[in-house]
C-alpha positions in Angstrom: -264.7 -60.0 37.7 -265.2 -59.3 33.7 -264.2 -55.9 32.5 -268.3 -55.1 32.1 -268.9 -55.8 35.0 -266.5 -53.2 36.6 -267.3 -50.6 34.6 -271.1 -51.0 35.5 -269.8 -51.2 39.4 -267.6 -48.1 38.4 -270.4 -46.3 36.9 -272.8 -46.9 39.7 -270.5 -45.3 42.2 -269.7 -42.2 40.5 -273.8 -41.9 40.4 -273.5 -42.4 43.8 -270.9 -39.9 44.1 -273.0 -37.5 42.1 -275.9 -37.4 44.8 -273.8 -35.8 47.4 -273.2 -32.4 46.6 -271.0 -29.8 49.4 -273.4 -26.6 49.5 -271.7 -23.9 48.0 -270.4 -21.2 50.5 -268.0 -18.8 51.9 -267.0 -17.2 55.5 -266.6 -14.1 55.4 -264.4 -12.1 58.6 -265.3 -9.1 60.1 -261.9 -7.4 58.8 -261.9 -9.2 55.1 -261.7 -5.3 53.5 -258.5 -4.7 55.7 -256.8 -7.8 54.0 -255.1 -8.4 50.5 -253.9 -11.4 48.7 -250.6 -12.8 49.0 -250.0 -12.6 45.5 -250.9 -8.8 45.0 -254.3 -6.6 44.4 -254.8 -7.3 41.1 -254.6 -10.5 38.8 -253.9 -8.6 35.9 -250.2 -7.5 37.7 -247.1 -9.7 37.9 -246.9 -11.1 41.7 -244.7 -8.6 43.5 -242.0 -11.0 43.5 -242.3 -11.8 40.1 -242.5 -8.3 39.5 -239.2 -7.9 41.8 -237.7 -10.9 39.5 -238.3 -9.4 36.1 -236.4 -6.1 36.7 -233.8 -8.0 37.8 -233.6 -10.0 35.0 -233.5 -7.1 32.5 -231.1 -5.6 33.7 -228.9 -8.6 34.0 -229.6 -9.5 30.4 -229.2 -6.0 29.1 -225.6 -6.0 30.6 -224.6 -9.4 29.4 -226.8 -10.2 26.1 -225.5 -8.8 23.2 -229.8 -9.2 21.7 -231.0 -7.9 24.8 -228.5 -4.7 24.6 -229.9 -4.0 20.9 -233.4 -4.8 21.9 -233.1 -1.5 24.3 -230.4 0.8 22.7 -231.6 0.6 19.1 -235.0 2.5 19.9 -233.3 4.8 22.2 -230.6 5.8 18.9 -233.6 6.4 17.0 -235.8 8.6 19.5 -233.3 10.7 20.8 -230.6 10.4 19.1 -230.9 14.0 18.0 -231.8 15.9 21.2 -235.1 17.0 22.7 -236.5 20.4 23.1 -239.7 21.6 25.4 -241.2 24.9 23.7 -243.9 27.3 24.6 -245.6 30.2 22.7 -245.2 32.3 25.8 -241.7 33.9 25.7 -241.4 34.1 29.9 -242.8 30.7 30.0 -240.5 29.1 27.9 -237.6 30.7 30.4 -239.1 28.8 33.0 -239.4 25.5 31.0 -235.6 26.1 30.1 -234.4 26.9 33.7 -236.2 23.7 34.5 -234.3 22.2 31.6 -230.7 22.9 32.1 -231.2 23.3 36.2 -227.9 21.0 37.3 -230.0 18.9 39.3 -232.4 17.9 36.3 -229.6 18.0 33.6 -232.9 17.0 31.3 -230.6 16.7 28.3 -228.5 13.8 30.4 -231.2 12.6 32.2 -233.7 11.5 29.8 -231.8 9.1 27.4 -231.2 7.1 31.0 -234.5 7.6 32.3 -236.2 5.9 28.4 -234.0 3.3 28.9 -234.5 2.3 32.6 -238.4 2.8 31.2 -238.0 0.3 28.6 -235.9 -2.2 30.9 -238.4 -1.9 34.2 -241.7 -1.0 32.5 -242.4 2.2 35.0 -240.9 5.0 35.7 -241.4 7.3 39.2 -240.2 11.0 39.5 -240.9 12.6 43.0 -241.0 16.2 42.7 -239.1 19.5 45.2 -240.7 22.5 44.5 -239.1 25.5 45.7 -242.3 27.4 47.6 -241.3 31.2 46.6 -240.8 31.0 43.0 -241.9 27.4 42.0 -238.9 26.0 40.4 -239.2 22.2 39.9 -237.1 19.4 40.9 -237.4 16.0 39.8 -235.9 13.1 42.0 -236.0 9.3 41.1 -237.6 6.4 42.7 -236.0 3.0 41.7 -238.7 0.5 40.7 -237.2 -1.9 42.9 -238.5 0.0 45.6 -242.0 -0.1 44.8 -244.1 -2.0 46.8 -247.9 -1.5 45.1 -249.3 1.6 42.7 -253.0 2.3 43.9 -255.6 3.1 41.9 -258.7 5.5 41.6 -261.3 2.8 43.1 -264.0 4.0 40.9 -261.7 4.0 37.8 -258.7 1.6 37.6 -256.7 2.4 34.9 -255.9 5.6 36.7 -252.9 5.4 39.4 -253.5 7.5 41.8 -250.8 6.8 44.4 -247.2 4.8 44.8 -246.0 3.2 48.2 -242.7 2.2 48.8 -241.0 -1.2 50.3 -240.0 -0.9 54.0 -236.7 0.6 54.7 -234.4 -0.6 56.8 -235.8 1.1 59.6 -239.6 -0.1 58.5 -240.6 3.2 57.2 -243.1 3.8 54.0 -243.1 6.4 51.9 -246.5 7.1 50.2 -246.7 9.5 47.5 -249.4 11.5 45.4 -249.9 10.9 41.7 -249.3 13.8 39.7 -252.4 14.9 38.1 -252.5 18.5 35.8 -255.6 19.0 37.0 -257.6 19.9 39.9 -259.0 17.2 42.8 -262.0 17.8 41.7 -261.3 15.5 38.7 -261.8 12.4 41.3 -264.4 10.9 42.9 -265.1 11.0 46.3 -263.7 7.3 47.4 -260.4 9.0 45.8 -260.2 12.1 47.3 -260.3 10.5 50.8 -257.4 8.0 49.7 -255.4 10.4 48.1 -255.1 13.1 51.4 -252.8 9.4 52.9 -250.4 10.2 50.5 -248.5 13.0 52.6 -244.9 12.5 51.5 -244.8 14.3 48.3 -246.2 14.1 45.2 -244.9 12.3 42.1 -244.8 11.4 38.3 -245.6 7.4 37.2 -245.3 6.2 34.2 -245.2 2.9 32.7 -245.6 0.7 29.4 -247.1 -2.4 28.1 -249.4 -2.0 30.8 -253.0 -3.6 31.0 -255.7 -0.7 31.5 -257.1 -3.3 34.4 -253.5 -4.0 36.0 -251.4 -1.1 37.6 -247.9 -2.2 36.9 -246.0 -2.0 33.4 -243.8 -4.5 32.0 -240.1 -5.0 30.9 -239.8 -4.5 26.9 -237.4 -7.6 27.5 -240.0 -9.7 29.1 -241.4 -11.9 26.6 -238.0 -12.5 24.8 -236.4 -13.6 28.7 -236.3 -17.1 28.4 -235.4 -17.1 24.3 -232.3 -14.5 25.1 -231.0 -16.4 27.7 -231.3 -19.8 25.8 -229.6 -18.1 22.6 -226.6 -17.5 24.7 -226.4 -21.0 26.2 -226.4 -22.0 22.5 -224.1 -19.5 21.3 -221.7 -20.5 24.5 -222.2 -24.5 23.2 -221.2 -24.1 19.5 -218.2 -21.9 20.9 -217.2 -25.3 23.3 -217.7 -27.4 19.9 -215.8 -25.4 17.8 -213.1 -25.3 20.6 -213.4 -29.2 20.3 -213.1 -29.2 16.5 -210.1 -27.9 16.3 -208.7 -30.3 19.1 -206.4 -33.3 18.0 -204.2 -36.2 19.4 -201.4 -38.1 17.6 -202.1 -41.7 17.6 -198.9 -44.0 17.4 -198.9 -47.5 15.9 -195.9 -49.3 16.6 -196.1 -52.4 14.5 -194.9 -55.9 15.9 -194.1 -54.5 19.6 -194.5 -56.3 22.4 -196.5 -54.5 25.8 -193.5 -53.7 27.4 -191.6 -52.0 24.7 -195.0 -50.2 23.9 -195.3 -48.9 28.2 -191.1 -47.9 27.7 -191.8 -46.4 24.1 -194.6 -44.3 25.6 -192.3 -42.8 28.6 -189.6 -41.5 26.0 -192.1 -40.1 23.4 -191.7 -36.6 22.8 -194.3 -34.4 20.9 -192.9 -32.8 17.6 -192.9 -29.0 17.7 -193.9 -26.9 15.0 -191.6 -27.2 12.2 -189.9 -29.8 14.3 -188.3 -33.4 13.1 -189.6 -36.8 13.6 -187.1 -39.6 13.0 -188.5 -43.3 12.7 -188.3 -46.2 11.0 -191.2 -48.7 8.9 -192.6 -49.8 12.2 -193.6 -46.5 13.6 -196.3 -44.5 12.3 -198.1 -41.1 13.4 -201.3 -40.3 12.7 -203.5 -37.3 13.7 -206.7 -38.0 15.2 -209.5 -35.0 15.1 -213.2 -35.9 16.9 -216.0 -36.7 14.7 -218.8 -35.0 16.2 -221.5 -35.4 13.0 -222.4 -32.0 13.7 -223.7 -30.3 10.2 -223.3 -26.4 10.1 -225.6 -24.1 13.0 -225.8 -21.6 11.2 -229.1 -22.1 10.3 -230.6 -22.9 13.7 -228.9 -19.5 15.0 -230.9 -17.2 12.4 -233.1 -19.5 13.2 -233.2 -18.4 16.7 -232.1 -15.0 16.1 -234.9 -14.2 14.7 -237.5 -15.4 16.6 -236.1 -13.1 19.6 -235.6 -10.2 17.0 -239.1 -10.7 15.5 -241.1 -10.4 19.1 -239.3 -7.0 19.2 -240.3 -6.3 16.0 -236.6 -5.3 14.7 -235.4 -6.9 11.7 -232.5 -9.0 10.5 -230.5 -6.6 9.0 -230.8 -4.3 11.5 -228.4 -7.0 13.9 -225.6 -7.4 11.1 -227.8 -10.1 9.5 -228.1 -9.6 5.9 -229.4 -12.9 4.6 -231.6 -12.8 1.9 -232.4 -9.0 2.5 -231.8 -6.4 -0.3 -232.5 -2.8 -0.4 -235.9 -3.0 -1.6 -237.1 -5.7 0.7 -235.2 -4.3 3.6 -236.8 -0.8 3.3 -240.7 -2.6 3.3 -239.5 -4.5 7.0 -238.5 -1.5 8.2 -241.7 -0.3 8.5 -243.4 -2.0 11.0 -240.3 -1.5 13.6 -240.7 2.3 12.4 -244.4 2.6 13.3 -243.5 0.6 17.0 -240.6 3.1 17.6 -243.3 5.6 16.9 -245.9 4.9 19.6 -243.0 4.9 21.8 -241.7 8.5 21.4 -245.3 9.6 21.7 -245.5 7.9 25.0 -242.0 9.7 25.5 -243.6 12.9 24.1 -246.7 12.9 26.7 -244.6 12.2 29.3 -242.1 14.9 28.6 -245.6 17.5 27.9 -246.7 16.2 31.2 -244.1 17.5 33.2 -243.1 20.1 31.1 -247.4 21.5 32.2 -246.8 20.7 35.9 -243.6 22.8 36.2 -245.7 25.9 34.4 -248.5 25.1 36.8 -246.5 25.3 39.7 -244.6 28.5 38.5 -248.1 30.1 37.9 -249.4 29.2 41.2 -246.6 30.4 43.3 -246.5 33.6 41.4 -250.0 34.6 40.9 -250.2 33.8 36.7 -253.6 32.9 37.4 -255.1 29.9 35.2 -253.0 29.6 32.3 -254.8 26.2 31.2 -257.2 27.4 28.6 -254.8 30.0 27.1 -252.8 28.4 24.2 -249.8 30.6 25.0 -248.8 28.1 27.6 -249.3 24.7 26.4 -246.3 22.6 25.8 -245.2 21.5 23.1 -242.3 18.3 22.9 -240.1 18.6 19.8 -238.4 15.1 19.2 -235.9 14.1 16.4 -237.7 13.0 13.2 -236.2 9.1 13.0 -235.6 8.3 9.0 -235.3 11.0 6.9 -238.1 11.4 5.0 -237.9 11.1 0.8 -240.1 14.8 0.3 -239.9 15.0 -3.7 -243.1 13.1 -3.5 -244.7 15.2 -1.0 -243.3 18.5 -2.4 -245.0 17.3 -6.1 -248.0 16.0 -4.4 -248.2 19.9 -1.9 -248.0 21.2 -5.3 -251.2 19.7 -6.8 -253.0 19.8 -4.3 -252.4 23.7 -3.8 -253.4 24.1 -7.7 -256.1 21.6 -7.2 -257.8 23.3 -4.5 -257.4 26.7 -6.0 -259.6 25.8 -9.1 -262.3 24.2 -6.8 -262.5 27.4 -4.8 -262.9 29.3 -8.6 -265.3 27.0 -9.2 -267.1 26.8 -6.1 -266.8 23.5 -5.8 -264.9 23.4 -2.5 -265.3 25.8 0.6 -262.0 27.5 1.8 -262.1 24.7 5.9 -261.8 21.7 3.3 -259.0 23.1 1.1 -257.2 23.8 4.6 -257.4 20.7 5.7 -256.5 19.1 2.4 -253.3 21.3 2.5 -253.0 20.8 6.2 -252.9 16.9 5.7 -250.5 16.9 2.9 -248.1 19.1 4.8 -247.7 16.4 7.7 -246.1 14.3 4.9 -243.3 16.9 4.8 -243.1 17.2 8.7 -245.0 20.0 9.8 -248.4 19.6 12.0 -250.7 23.0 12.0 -254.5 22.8 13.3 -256.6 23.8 10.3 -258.3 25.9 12.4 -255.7 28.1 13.5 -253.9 27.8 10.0 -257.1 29.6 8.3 -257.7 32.2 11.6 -253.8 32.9 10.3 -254.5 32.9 6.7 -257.4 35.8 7.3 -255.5 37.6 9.7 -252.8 38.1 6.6 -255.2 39.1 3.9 -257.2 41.2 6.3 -253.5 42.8 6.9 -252.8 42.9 3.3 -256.2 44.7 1.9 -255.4 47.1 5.0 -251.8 47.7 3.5 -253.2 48.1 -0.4 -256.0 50.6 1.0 -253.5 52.7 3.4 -251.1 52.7 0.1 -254.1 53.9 -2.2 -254.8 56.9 0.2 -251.2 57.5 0.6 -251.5 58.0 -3.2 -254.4 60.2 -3.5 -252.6 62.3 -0.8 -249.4 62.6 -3.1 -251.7 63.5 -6.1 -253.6 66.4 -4.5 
């Protein structure tokens, strides 16, 4: 049969083929809603066991790669490195945020650096809660990651977890904790409500990172760089077995003219020289080192090479891992930026959580001792102080504050600018320098103190007129 001729028979089958079509349906059980897939709630989560896989992985890499140790520490010096501090306007309040501080089962100050890192290495973070029922002192305990089995979410709203279950135990129980929410149920919908009163054994803090608003479950900081650390060491572990074979030698020995059997009884009475030792022979006899020739040109290049492309996906530059290469002071300070603005978004997710907890231990200390509803007074929010991370070059900003103060003076002269715009132009060129104030509550400040100052000049003038008479 000629090629044409099969495709036409080829052709006319597939038509065939094309004629019968399965109708398209489903069968659908009478429990279906009680089931879940093997492979987890949501495909925008890790399967559980590749969930299970990647903690396990981070930590073994963070213990045994030198890039994956950096990856994690080198935010964490930056972050923290200078201490943490949870304020409140409220002078009684703050005592209660520093007894929860410094209470010797929280040791906060010890606590946190470990509980950022395990964040960065697991992607989530769990903190049951023991309050004490008199005077509502706050506890926090810790719940591995490798212990949890699922994080549920609000059905009508799935970015927001609203409860944590636990593996089985060894004697098959589940624990099934509430999500900490500063607010009251009423916040939820209905389908919530009645899923979260099945949480009865506590409630709980959850955070996580490099989450997916659709998923529940965060992700290792580690994760994409898994496969690339772990083939940088292999590499790093093969030039070090090359190296070791460079500097490997033999002595070859030609014995010129000899027969096989002198060369076998030559060979069982050869000695090897010792260093600084003496070799006797005559013209018939010579040694000659022999070093491999591998070929191999210099790595160096294909470790930077590799170096950096783990480095770059964590956004921290060369230099920053003892790399200099073509880096100088100028350059380096413009690709420090961008690792500078990620190290940022993670000490505001720090700062929330910390502001977070720092509201539900007031809440619970105000419930328990009949403070009432503190939410709405600004006395009692919390505030999270964290270390600044470079130190900030503020002869600019101090010459730009001053401009702007003399600038916005003439426009008020003039009547060119009201008094809420020069406050926020002063107010934004401040942040430069480090300190945040609301405009608002900068200029309620600002006419408190000339209110108190014409008070003081017109309680001085009749002070005066007194004295005269």
């Amino acid at each position: 049969m000629s090629g044409i001729a099969q495709a036409d028979d080829d052709n006319m089958v597939a038509d065939q083929a094309q004629n019968f079509v399965e109708a398209a349906g489903s069968s659908i059980d009478s429990d279906e809603s009680q089931w879940r897939p093997l492979s987890g709630n949501n495909d925008r989560d890790l399967e559980p066991m590749k969930q299970d896989r990647m903690q396990k992985l981070a930590k073994f890499l963070w213990e045994s790669n030198l890039l994956a140790d950096r990856i994690i520490e080198l935010p964490l010096a930056f972050i923290l490195s200078d201490g943490v501090r949870l304020t409140v306007p409220d002078p009684e309040a703050q005592k209660i945020i520093n007894r929860f501080w410094y209470d010797p089962i929280n040791k906060m100050d010890l606590s946190l650096e470990e509980y950022a890192r395990e964040l960065a290495l697991f992607g989530e973070q769990c903190y049951p809660t023991f309050v004490n029922k008199v005077n509502g002192h706050v506890r926090l305990g810790y719940l591995d990651p490798a212990e949890i089995d699922q994080v549920i979410t609000d059905p009508d709203n799935k970015r927001q977890p609203i409860g944590v279950q636990t593996k089985r135990d060894k004697a098959g129980n589940v624990r099934k904790y509430k999500v900490i929410i500063n607010a009251d149920e009423s916040v939820f919908g209905p389908r919530a409500r009645r899923k979260r009163k099945t949480f009865t054994d506590g409630e709980c803090f959850y955070f996580r990172i490099r989450g997916l608003a659709s998923g529940s479950r965060g992700r290792s900081d580690l994760l994409p760089q898994m496969d690339w650390l772990d083939a940088y060491d292999q590499f790093m572990f093969g030039e070090l077995d090359r190296n070791s074979g460079l500097r490997a030698f033999i002595w070859d020995v030609l014995i010129k003219g000899a027969s096989q059997p002198e060369i076998d009884e030559k060979a069982k009475s050869i000695r090897l020289p010792q260093n600084g030792g003496v070799r006797v022979h005559n013209e018939s006899e010579t040694w000659t080192p022999q070093v491999p020739q591998m070929n191999a040109s210099d790595t160096s290049q294909s470790a930077r090479l590799f170096r950096n492309h783990v480095l770059g996906g964590a956004t921290i530059p060369e230099h920053w891992f003892g790399g200099g290469g073509d880096v100088n002071r100028s350059t380096a300070g413009e690709m420090d930026e961008p690792t500078f603005k990620i190290l940022a978004s993670r000490q505001r997710r720090i700062k929330y959580m910390l502001e977070e907890i720092g509201t539900y231990v007031l809440r619970q200390w105000a419930e328990k001792t009949g403070k009432g509803n503190f939410e709405d007074n600004l006395e009692f929010w919390v505030t999270c102080e964290l270390p600044e991370m470079v130190q900030r070059d503020t002869t600019k900003y101090a010459s730009a504050m001053q401009q702007v103060v003399t600038a916005c003076v003439a426009g008020l002269t003039a009547k060119l600018m009201t008094r809420e715009m020069c406050i926020e132009l002063i107010v934004a060129t401040a942040r430069r320098l480090g300190v945040d104030k609301e405009p608002k509550q900068l200029l309620k400040e600002v006419e408190e103190m000339i209110n108190k100052a014409l008070l003081d000049d017109v309680d001085l003038k009749v002070g005066l007129n007194d004295d005269q008479q």
